[in-house]
N, C-alpha and C positions, 0 to 999 in steps of 0.2 A: 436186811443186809444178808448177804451171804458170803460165805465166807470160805476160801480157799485153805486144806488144811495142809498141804506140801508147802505152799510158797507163803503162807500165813497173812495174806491179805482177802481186805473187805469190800464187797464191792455191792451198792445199791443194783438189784435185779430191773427198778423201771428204766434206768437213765442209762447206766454205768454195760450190761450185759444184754445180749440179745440171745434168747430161747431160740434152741434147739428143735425142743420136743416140749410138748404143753398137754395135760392132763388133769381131769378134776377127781377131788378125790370128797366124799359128801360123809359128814359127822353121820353114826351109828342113834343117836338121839335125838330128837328136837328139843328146842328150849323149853322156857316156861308156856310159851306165847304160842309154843308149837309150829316154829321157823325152824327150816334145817338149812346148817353152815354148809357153805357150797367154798373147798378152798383149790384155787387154783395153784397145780404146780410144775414147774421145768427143769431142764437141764440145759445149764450154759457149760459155755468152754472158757475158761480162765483166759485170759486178753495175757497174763504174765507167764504162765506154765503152760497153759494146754492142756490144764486135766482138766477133766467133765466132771461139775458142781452139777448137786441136785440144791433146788429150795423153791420158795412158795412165791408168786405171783402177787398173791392176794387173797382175800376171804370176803363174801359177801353172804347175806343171810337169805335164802328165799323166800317168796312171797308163801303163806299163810291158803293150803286152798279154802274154796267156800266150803259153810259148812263141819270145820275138822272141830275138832274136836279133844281136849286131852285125856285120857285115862283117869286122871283127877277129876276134872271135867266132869265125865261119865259117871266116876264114883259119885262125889256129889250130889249132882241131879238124880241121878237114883235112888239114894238114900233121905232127900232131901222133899221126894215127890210127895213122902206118907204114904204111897202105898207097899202093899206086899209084893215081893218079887223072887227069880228065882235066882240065886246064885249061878247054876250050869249054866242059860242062856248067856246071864250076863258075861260069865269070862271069856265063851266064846264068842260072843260081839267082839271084843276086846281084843279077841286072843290072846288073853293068860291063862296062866293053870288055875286052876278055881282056888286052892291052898294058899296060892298067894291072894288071890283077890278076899278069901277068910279072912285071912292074918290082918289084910289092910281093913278092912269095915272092923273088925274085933278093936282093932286098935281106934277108930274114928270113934265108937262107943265107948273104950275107955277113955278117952279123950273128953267127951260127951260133944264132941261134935256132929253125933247119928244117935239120935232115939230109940232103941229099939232092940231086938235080938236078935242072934243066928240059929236057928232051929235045922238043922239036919240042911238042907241045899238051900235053904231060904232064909228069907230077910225080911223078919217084922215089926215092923214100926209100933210102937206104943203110941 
């Protein structure tokens, strides 16, 4: 619903209004699943005032490409493989700053969800 704030009515955007101007606007994150929200938005003209509402169309999730992969994901299977590896390479895969991708495996071995230790830029599995 959106909602007119001069004239204080409601009105359904599929049935009720007809868009203007239509633009999508895409979430800064993916899910869990690694879908990013794709939400459609416009601007109608109030049918009772005439002032120009903005609101959302709708939201739909996008497909998943081949291959992706989450950050989690990656952590995981890396930590997970047994072997030795290097911390720098991996964060730039990734693109994060290494400090964080530390912080997250320190914490996965506190956890005891990773075996193993951080020795200077690496990661060794016991």
């Amino acid at each position: 619903m959106v909602k007119c704030k001069p004239c204080a009515k409601e009105f359904n955007p599929q049935t009720e209004l007809t868009a203007e101007k239509t633009w999508n606007v895409f979430s800064p994150m993916p899910d869990k699943k690694g879908r990013i929200t794709i939400t459609q938005m416009a601007t109608f003209r109030c049918p009772s005032c005439g002032k120009i509402l903005r609101g959302s169309l709708g939201s739909k999730k996008a497909d998943v490409p081949e291959g992706y992969r989450t950050h989690k994901q990656i952590v995981s299977e890396s930590v997970a493989s047994g072997e030795k590896f290097n911390l720098d390479e991996l964060a730039d895969e990734m693109g994060v700053k290494i400090e964080n991708l530390t912080k997250v495996i320190l914490a996965l071995i506190k956890k005891g969800e990773a075996k193993g230790q951080v020795k200077g830029s690496e990661f060794i599995p016991n």
